[in-house]
C-alpha positions in Angstrom: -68.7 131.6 175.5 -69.7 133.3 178.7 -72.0 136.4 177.9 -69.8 139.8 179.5 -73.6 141.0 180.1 -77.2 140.4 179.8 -79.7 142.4 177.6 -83.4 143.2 178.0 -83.8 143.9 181.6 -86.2 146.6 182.6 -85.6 149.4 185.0 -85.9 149.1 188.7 -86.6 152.3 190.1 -89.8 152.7 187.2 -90.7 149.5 187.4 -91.1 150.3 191.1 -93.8 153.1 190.2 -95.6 151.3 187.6 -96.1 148.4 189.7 -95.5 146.2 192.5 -93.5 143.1 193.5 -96.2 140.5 195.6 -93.4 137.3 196.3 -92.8 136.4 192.5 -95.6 138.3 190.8 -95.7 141.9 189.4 -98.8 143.4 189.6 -99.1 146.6 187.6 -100.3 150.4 188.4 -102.7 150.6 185.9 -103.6 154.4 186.7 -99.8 155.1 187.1 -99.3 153.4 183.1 -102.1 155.4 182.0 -100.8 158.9 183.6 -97.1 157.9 181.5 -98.9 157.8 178.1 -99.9 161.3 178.4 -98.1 163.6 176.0 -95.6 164.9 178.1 -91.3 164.2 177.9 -91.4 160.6 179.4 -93.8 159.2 177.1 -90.2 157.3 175.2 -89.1 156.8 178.9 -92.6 154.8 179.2 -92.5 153.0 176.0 -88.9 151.6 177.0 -90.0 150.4 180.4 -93.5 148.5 179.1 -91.6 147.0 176.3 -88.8 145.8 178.7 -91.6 144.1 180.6 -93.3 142.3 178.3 -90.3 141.2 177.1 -88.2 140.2 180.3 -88.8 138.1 183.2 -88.1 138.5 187.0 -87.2 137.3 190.2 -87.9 138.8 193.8 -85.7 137.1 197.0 -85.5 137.5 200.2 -82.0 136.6 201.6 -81.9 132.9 201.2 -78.3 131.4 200.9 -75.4 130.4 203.3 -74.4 133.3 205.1 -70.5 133.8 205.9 -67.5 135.6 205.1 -64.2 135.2 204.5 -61.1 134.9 206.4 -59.9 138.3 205.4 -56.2 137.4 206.8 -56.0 134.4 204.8 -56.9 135.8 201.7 -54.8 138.8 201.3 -51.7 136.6 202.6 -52.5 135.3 198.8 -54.2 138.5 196.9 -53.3 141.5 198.6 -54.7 143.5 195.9 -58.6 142.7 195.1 -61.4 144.2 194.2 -65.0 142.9 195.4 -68.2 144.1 193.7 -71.5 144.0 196.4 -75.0 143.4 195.0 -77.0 145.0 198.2 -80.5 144.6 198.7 -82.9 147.3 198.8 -83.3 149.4 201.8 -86.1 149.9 204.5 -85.6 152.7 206.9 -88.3 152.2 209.8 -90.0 155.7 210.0 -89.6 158.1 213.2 -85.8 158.3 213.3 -83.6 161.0 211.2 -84.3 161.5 207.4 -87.3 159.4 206.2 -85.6 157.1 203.4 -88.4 156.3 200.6 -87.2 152.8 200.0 -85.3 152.2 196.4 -87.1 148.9 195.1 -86.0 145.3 195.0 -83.0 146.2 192.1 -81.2 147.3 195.1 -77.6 149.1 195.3 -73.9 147.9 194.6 -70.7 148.9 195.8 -67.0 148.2 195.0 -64.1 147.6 197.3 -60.8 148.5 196.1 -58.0 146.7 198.2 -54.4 148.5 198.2 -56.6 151.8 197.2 -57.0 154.9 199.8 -58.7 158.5 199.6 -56.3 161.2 198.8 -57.3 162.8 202.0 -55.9 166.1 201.3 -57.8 166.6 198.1 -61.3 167.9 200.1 -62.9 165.9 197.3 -63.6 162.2 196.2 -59.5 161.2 194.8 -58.2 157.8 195.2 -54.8 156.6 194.7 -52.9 153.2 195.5 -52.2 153.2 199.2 -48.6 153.0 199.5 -45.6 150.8 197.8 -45.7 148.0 199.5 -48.7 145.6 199.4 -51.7 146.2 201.5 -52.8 144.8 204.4 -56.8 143.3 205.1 -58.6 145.9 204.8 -56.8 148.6 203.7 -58.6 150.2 200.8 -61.6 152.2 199.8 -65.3 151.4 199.0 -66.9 153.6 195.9 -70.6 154.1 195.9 -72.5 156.3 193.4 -75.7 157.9 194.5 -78.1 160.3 192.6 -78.0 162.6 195.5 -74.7 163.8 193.6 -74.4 166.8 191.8 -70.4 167.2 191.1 -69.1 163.8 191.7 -70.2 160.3 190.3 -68.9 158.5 193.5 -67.4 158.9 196.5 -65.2 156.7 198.8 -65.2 155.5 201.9 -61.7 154.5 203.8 -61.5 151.1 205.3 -63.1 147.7 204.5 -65.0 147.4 207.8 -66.5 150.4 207.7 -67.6 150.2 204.3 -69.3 147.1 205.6 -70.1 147.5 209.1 -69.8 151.2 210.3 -68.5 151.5 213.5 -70.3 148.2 214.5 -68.4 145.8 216.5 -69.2 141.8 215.3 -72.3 141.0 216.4 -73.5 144.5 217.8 -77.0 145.7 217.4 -78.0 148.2 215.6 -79.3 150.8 217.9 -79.8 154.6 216.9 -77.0 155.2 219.6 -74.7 153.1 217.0 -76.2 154.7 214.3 -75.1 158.0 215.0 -71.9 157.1 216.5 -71.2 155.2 213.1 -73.0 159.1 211.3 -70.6 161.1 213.4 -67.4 159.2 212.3 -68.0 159.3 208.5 -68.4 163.1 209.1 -65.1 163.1 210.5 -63.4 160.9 208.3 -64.7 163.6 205.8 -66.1 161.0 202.9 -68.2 163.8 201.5 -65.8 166.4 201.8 -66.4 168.5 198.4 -69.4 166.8 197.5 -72.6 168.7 196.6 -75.8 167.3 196.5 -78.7 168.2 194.0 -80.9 170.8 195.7 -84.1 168.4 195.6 -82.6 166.0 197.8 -82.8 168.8 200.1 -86.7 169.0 199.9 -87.6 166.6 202.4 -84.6 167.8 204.9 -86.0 167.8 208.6 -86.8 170.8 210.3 -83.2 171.2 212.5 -81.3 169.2 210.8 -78.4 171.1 209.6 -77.6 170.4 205.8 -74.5 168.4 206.5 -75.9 165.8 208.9 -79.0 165.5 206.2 -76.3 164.6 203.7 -74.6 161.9 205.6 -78.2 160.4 206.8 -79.0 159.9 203.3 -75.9 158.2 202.8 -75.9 156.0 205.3 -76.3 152.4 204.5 -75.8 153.4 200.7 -72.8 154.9 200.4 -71.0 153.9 204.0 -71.9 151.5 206.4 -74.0 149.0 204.3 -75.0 146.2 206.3 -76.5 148.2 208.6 -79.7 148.6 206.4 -78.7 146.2 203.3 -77.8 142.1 202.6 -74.7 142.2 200.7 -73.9 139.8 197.9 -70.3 140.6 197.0 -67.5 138.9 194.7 -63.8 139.0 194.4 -61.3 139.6 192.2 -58.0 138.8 192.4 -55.7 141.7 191.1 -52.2 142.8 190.9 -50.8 146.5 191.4 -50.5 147.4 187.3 -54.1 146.5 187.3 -55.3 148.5 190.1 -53.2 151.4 189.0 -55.5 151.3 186.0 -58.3 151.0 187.9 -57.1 154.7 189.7 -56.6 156.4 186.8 -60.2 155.7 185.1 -62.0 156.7 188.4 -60.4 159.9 188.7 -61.3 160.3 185.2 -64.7 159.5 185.4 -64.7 162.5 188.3 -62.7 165.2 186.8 -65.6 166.9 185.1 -68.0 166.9 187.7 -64.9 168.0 190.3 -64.0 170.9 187.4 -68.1 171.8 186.7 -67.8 171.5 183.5 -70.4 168.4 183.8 -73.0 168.0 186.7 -73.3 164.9 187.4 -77.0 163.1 186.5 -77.9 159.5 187.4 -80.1 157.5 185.4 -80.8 153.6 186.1 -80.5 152.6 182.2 -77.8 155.4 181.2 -75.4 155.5 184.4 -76.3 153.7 187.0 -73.9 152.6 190.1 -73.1 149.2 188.8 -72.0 150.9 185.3 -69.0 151.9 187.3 -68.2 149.1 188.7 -68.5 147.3 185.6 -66.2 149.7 183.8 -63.7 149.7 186.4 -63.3 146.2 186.1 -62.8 146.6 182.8 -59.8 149.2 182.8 -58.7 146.2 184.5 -58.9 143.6 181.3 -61.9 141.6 182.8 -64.4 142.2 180.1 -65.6 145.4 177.8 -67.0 148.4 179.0 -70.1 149.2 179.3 -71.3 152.6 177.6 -72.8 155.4 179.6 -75.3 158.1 178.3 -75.9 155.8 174.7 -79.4 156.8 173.7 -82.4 155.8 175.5 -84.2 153.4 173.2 -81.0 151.7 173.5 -80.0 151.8 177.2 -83.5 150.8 178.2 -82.6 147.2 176.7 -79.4 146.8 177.7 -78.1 148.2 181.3 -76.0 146.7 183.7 -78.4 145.5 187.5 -76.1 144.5 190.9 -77.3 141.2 191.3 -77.3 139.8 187.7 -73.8 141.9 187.1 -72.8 139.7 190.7 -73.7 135.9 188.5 -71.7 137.6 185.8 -68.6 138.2 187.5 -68.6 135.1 189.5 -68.8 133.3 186.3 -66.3 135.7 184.6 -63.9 134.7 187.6 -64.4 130.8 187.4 -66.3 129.4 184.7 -64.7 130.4 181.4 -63.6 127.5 179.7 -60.2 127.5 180.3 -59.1 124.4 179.2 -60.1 124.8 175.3 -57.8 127.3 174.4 -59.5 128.2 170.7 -62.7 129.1 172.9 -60.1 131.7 174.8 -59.1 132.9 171.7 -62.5 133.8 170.7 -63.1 136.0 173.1 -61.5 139.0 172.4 -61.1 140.4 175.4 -59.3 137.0 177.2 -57.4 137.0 174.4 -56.1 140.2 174.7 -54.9 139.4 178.6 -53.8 136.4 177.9 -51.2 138.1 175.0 -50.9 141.0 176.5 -50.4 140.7 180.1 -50.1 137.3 180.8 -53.9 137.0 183.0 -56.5 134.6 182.5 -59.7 136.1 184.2 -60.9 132.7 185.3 -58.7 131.5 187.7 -58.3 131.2 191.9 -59.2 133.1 193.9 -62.4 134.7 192.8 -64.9 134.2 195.8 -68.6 135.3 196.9 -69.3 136.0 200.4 -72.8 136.9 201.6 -74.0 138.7 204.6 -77.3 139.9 206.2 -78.1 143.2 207.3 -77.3 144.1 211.1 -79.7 142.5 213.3 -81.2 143.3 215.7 -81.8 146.7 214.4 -83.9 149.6 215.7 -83.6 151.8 212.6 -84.2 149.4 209.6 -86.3 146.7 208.1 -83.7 143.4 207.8 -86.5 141.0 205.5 -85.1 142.4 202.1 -85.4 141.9 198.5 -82.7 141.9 195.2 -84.4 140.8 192.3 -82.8 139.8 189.1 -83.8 140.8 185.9 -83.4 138.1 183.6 -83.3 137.3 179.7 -87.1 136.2 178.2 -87.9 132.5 178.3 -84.7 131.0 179.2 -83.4 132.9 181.8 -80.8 130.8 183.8 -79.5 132.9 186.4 -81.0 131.7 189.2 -79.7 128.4 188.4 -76.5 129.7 188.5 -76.8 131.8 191.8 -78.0 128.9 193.4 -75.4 126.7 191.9 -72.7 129.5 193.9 -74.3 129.2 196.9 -74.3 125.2 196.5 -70.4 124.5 195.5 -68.2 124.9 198.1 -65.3 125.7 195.3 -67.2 129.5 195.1 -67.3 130.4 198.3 -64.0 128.3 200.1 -61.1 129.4 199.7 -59.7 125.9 199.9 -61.4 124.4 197.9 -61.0 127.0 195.2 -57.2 127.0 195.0 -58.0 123.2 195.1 -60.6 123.2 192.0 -57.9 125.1 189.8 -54.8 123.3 191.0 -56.4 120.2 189.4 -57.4 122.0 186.0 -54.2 123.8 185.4 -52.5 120.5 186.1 -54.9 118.5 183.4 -54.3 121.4 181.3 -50.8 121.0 181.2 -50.7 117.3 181.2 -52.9 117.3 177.5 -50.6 119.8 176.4 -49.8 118.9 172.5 -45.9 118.5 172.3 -46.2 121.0 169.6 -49.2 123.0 168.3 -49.9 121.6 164.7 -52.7 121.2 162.2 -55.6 122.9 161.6 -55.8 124.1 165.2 -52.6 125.9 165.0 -53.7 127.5 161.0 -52.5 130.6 161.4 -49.3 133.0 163.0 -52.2 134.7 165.0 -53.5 132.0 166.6 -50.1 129.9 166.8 -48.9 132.9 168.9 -51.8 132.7 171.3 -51.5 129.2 171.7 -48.1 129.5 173.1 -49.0 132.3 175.2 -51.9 130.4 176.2 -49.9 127.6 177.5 -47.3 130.4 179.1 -49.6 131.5 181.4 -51.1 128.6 182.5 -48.1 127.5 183.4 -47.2 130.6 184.8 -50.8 130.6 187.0 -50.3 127.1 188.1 -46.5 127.9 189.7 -48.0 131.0 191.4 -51.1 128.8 192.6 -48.4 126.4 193.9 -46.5 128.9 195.9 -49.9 130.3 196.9 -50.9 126.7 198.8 -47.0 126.7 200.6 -48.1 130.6 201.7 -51.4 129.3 203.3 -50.3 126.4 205.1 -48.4 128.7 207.4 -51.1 131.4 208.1 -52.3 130.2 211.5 -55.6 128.5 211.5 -54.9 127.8 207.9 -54.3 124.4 206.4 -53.0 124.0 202.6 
């Protein structure tokens, strides 16, 4: 079975302090080590972070795979409702221009894209609800980013695909700090930090005549809006429907609610809430796999937290490599089984595609050779085998040839059928059950696959 998650993986933004990242090697801060075993409240926090190195390999890269994205048109002619999870890089703001940015480490930053999702605009506070009745057009939805700038909100959103992405960048426009404060000065007045206060330490390295305001949406920039401008992005899709995104709604404004009443200030922590515990969570509400807890104790967090680029390999895999066509394996994982009988969804199917992208360049206000590292499991880690095996298969990252790969494997899926579901593998009224089902939906998947080719091959510039 495909692992929802990965375990032992240390954490970024310490790992950053107690040492450094030369190409593949960590080289430690001994003096910085030393200072953490003093007797004061992070000695536990220190502990955690030496034992998750000793235990857990890593790997450092620069952007180094096929850059390219995806016709945006074609796809939501298919999958109007999506959601896309970003791995982003780490961030190097050159010095000398606006609010200095001490760079975050090689663990870098995620996002998710919500399409058919908008701001409730009215609210004067981060809100999101589903867009509209009808199904959404490219582009039309909201990108949520969580930042430990916040103080009363885990995330905020940003209105409109491209801007998440690109700011107010045209394709193939510099970056120049004339575009970076035109793209600055329409966040403001799309109002994506309307209601939002920020912890008063972020405000300690505010520059002298910069009003509070404009500091806030500096800091943001290229983290929370905007992120190619100072980030590579790594992002996968998702392939939802309306029910499914509804769900997705309702957890996020939950996740809010207490921050938005003050009854909870908001408190990021790399191993207890990061941004990609969000992410992962919302997907969840959506039946992809189980949550992943927030705030569990430290000693337990610190070995098991969720990082943007390995949680990226996870989803792709989730998306396209559970093995679909052995239906007991499906029914031992709980939570495809539970789709599968519930709503009639196999997580693994077409659809689910990567698209990579380097940060804006030229660009006059940010470094563009950036690192994501993965944090991988002792010994035998295997996930760069299976990033690189993304970047590599054309089924991953075509659209084509995706809706090619699974119209072959729901059709050998059908065609070995059993004419009826007997002996040992159908022992049981539980599993009998989900054997039907099982079949249901793949039959199911496969018609709406095949009405999906006859949509595509009359989307100009498109062949089925």
């Amino acid at each position: 079975m495909l692992p929802a998650r990965l375990i032992l993986r240390p954490a970024r933004p310490i790992l950053d302090q107690v040492g450094s990242i030369t190409g593949e090697q960590w080289v430690p801060n001994v003096e910085f080590i030393s200072d953490w075993f003093q007797p004061i409240r992070f000695r536990v926090i220190a502990w955690s972070v030496c034992a998750s190195i000793l235990l857990t390999g890593c790997t450092s890269t620069l952007f180094n795979v096929p850059q390219g994205t995806l016709d945006e048109r074609a796809y939501t002619s298919l999958y109007p409702w999506y959601a896309e999870f970003c791995a982003v890089s780490e961030i190097s703001k050159k010095p000398g221009f606006g609010a200095e940015i001490v760079p975050g480490g090689p663990g870098g930053h995620s996002v998710l894209y919500l399409n058919g999702v908008c701001r409730v605009k009215d609210a004067h506070y981060p809100v999101v609800a589903l867009c509209g009745t009808n199904n959404p057009g490219p582009g039309e939805g909201v990108g949520l980013s969580v930042n430990d700038h916040y103080r009363n909100a885990n995330w905020i959103a940003t209105e409109g695909r491209d801007f998440v992405m690109h700011g107010d960048l045209a394709p193939g426009e510099p970056l120049t700090r004339e575009s970076y404060l035109r793209t600055q000065a329409k966040a403001k007045a799309m109002g994506i930090l309307d209601g939002v206060v920020f912890h008063s330490r972020v405000f300690d390295d505010q520059p002298a005549g910069m009003s509070g305001i404009d500091f806030m949406y500096d800091m943001s920039i290229a983290t929370d809006y905007a992120i190619n401008l100072g980030r590579d992005r790594y992002c996968a899709r998702v392939p939802l429907d309306r029910a499914k995104m509804a769900g997705i709604v309702e957890y996020l404004n939950a996740v809010n609610a207490p921050y938005r009443s003050g009854q909870q200030v908001f408190e990021w922590n790399v191993v207890q809430n990061n941004c990609s515990h969000l992410a992962h969570n919302a997907l969840a509400h959506a039946g992809l796999w189980p949550e992943w807890g927030t705030d569990r104790p430290l000693i337990i967090s610190a070995f098991d937290f969720p990082v943007p680029k390995n949680e990226f390999v996870n989803l792709m895999r989730r998306t396209n490599d559970m093995p679909i066509t052995d239906p007991d394996a499906m029914y031992d994982d709980e939570t495809a089984r539970a789709a599968i009988i519930g709503q009639g969804w196999i997580d693994t199917g077409p659809g689910g595609l990567a698209e990579a992208e380097r940060a804006v360049r030229p660009n006059d206000v940010y470094n563009t050779d950036l690192r994501l590292i993965f944090y991988d499991e002792p010994i035998f880690g295997h996930y760069q085998k299976r990033w690189d095996k993304i970047w590599s298969d054309p089924r991953y990252t075509n659209l084509h040839a995706n809706l090619d790969h699974f119209a072959r494997l729901y059709s050998t899926i059908l065609a070995t059928k059993p004419p009826v579901e007997t002996g040992e593998s159908a022992t049981g009224k539980a599993r009998a059950a989900f054997y039907a089902s099982y079949y249901q939906t793949i039959a199911a998947e496969k018609a709406k696959l095949d009405a999906a080719l006859g949509v595509l091959s009359v989307v100009p510039g498109q062949r089925s």
